[in-house]
C-alpha positions as CSV (number, residue, x, y, z in Angstrom):
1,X,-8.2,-21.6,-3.5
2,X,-6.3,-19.5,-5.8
3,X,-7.5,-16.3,-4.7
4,X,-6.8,-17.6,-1.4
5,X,-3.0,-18.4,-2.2
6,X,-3.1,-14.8,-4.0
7,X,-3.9,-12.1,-1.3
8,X,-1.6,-14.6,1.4
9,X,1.7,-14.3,-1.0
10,X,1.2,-10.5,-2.1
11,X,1.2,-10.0,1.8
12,X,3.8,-12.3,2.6
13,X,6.3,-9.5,1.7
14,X,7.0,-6.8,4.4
15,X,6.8,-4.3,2.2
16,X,3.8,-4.8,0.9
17,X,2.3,-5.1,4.6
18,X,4.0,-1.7,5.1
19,X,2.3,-0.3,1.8
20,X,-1.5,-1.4,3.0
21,X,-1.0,-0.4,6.6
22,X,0.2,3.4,4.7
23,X,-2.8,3.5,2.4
24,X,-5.2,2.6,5.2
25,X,-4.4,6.4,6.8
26,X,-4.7,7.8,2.7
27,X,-4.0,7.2,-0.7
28,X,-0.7,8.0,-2.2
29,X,1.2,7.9,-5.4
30,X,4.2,5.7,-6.5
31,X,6.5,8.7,-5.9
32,X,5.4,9.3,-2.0
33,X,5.6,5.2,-0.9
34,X,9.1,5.2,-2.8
35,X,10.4,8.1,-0.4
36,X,8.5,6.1,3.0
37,X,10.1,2.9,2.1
38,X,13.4,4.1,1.1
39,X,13.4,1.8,-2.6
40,X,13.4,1.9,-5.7
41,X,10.4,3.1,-8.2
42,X,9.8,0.2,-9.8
43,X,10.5,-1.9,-7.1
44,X,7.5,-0.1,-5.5
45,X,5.7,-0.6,-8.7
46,X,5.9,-4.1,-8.5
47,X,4.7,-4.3,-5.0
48,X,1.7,-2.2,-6.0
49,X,1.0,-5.1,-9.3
50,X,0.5,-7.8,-6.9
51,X,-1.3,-6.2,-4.4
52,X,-4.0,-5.0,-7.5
53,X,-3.7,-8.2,-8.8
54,X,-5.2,-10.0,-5.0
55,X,-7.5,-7.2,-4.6
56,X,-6.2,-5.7,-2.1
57,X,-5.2,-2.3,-3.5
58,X,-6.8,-0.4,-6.5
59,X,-5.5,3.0,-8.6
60,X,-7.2,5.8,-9.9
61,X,-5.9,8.5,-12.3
62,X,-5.4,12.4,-10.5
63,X,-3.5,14.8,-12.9
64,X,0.0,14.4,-13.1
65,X,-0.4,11.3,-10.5
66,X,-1.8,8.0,-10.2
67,X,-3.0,7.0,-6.6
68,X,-3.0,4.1,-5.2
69,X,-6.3,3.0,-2.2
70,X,-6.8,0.6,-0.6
71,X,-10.0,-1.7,-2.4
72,X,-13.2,-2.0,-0.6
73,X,-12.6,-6.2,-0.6
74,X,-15.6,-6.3,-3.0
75,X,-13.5,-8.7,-5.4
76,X,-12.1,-11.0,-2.8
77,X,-14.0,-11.8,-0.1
78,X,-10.4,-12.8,1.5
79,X,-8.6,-9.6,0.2
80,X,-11.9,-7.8,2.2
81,X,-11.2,-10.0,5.5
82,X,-7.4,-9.6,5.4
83,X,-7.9,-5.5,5.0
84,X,-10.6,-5.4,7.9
85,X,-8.5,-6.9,10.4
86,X,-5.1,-5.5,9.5
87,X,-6.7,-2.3,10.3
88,X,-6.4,-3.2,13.8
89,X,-3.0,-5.0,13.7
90,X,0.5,-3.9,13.8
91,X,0.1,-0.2,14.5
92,X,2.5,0.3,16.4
93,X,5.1,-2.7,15.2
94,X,8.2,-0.9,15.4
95,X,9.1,-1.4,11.5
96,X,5.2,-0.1,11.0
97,X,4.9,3.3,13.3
98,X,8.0,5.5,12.0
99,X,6.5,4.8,8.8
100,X,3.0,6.2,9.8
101,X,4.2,9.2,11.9
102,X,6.1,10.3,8.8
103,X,2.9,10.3,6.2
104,X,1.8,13.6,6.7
105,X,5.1,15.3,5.7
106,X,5.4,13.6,2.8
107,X,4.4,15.4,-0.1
108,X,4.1,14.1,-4.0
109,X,5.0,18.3,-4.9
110,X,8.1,18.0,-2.9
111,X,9.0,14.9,-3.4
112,X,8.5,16.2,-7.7
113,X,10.8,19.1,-7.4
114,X,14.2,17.3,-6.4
């Protein structure tokens, strides 16, 4: 039951929804889902703790970078369940969409340079 009770309340947060529904069309650094979401760094941080933490996101070292993917729901078999089907929900949610159309002009070397 706990891992249960662990991927529902790191996706009970819309932010966190909006951060798996961006890493589902590519991974991304901290830097590049602070400028989407409009917050703070370690606000997205946090955000990207739990989600590790209930399986539903993992992180990989890249240079200067750390990015964050979505996991393959190998740990969780409700963290796996949960990604699967989100894939197909909320698309085009109108807090969602704007979000999407503006991932491929965001970019980490930009973003670095202000």
């Amino acid at each position: 039951m706990k891992k249960f009770t662990e991927v529902m309340k790191a996706l009970s947060d819309p932010n966190r929804v909006k951060i798996v529904k961006m890493l589902q069309h590519r991974s991304m650094c901290v830097c590049e889902l602070r400028e989407l979401l409009q917050v703070s760094q370690p606000t997205v941080s946090k955000h990207l703790k739990i989600l590790e933490r209930a399986g539903l996101v993992n992180s990989r070292k890249d240079g200067l970078w750390v990015d964050y993917f979505l996991a393959d729901g190998s740990e969780s078999p409700y963290a796996g369940s949960l990604l699967g089907n989100l894939r197909h929900w909320l698309e085009k949610d109108e807090a969602i969409s704007p979000l999407l159309n503006r991932i491929p002009f965001v970019n980490r070397n930009e973003i670095c340079k202000r």
